[in-house]
C-alpha positions as a Markdown table, in Angstrom:
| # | Residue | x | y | z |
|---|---|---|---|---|
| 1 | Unk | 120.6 | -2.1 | 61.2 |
| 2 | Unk | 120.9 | -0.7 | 64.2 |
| 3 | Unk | 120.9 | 2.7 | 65.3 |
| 4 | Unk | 123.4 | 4.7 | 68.0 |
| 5 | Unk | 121.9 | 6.4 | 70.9 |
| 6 | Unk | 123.7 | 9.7 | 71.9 |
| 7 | Unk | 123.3 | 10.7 | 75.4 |
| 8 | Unk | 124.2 | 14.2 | 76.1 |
| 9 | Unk | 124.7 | 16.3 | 79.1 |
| 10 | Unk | 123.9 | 19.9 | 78.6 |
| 11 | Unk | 123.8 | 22.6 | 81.1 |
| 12 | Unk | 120.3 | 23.1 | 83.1 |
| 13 | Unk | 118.5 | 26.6 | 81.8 |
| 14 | Unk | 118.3 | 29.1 | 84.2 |
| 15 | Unk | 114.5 | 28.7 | 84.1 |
| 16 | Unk | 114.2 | 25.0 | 84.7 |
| 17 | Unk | 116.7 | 25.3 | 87.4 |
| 18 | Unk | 114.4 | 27.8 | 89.1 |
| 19 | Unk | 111.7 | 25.6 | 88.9 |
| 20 | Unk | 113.4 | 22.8 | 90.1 |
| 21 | Unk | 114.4 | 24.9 | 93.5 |
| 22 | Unk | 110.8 | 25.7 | 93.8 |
| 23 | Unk | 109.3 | 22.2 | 94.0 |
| 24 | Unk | 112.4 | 21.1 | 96.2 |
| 25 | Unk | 111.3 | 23.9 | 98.8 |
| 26 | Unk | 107.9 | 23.4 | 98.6 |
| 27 | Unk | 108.2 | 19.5 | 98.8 |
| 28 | Unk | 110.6 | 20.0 | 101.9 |
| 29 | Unk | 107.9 | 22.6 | 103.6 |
| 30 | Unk | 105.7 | 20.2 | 103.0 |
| 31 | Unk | 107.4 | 17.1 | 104.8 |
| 32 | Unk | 108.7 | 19.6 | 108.1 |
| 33 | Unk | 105.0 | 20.6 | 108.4 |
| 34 | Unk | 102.7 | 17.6 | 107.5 |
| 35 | Unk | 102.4 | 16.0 | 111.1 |
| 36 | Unk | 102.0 | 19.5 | 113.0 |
| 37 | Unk | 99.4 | 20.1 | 110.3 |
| 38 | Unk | 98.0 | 17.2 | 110.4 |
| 39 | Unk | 97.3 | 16.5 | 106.9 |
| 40 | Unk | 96.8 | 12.8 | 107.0 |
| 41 | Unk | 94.4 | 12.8 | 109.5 |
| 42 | Unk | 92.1 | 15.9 | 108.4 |
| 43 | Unk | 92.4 | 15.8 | 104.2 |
| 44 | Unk | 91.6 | 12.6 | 103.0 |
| 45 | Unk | 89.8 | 11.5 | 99.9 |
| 46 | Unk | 91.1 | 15.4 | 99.0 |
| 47 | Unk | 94.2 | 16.8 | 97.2 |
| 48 | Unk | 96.8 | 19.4 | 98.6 |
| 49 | Unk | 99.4 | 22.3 | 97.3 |
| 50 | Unk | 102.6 | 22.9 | 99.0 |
| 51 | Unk | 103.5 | 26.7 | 97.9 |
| 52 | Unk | 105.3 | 29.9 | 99.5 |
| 53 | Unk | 105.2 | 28.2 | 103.1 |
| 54 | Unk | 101.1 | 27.5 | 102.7 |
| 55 | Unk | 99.2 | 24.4 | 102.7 |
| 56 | Unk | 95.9 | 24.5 | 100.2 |
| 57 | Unk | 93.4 | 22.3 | 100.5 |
| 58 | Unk | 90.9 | 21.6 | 97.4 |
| 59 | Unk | 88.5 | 18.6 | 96.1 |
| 60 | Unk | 90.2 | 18.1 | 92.8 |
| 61 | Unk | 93.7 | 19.0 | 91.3 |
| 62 | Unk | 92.6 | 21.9 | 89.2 |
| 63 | Unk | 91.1 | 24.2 | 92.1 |
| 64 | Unk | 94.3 | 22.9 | 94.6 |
| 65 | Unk | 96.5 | 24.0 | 91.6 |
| 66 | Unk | 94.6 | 27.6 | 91.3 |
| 67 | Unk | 94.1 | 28.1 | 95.0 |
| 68 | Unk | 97.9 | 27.7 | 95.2 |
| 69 | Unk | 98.5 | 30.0 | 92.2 |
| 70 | Unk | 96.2 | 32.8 | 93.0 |
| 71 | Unk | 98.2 | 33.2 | 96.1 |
| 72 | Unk | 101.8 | 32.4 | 94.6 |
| 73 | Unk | 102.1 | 33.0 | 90.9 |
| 74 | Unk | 105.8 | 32.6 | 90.5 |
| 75 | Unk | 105.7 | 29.3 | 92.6 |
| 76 | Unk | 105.9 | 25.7 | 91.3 |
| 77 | Unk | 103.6 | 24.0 | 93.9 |
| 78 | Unk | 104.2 | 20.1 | 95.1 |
| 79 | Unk | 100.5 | 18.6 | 94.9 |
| 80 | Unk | 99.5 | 15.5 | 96.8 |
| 81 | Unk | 96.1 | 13.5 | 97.0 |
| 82 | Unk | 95.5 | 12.2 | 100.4 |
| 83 | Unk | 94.2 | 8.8 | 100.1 |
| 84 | Unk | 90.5 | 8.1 | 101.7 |
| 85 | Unk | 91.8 | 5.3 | 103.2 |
| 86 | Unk | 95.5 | 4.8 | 105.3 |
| 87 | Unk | 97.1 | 2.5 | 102.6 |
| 88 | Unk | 100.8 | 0.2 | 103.3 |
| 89 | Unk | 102.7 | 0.9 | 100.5 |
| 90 | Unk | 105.9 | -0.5 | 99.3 |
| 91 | Unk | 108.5 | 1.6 | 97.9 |
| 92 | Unk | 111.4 | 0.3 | 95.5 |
| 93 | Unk | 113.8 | 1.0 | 93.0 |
């Protein structure tokens, strides 16, 4: 037998909707500022927050997640680990 699958469209909460403007903006910071901050050249091997228009810098996830929040408590930050190495990679849908 089988079973139907209901899709369903429902209207974003307000909350999630919030959140979702938050990591937008703080990805787009991130991209306008990564070359002027040079992130790729002086971070690798190291991961980093995007949050209220700052750049953190930390060795693991955890302390780049509470460096970020200490500083921005309301904000979703967009974290990124900077490979050691520059790396091709091959985007596709």
């Amino acid at each position: 037998m089988n079973k139907s699958v209901v899709i369903e469209e429902l209207p974003m909460p307000p909350e999630l909707g919030r959140l979702f403007e938050q990591a937008r903006r703080n990805l787009l910071w991130f991209n306008e500022h990564v070359e002027e901050l040079e992130v790729y050249k002086r971070y690798r091997g190291r991961y980093v927050a995007a949050a209220g228009g700052e750049l953190f810098v930390a060795d693991t996830p955890e302390e780049v997640r509470r460096l970020a929040h200490e500083r921005h408590p309301d904000d979703l930050p967009h974290i990124r680990y900077i490979p050691r190495e520059k790396l091709s990679r091959i985007y596709a849908c």
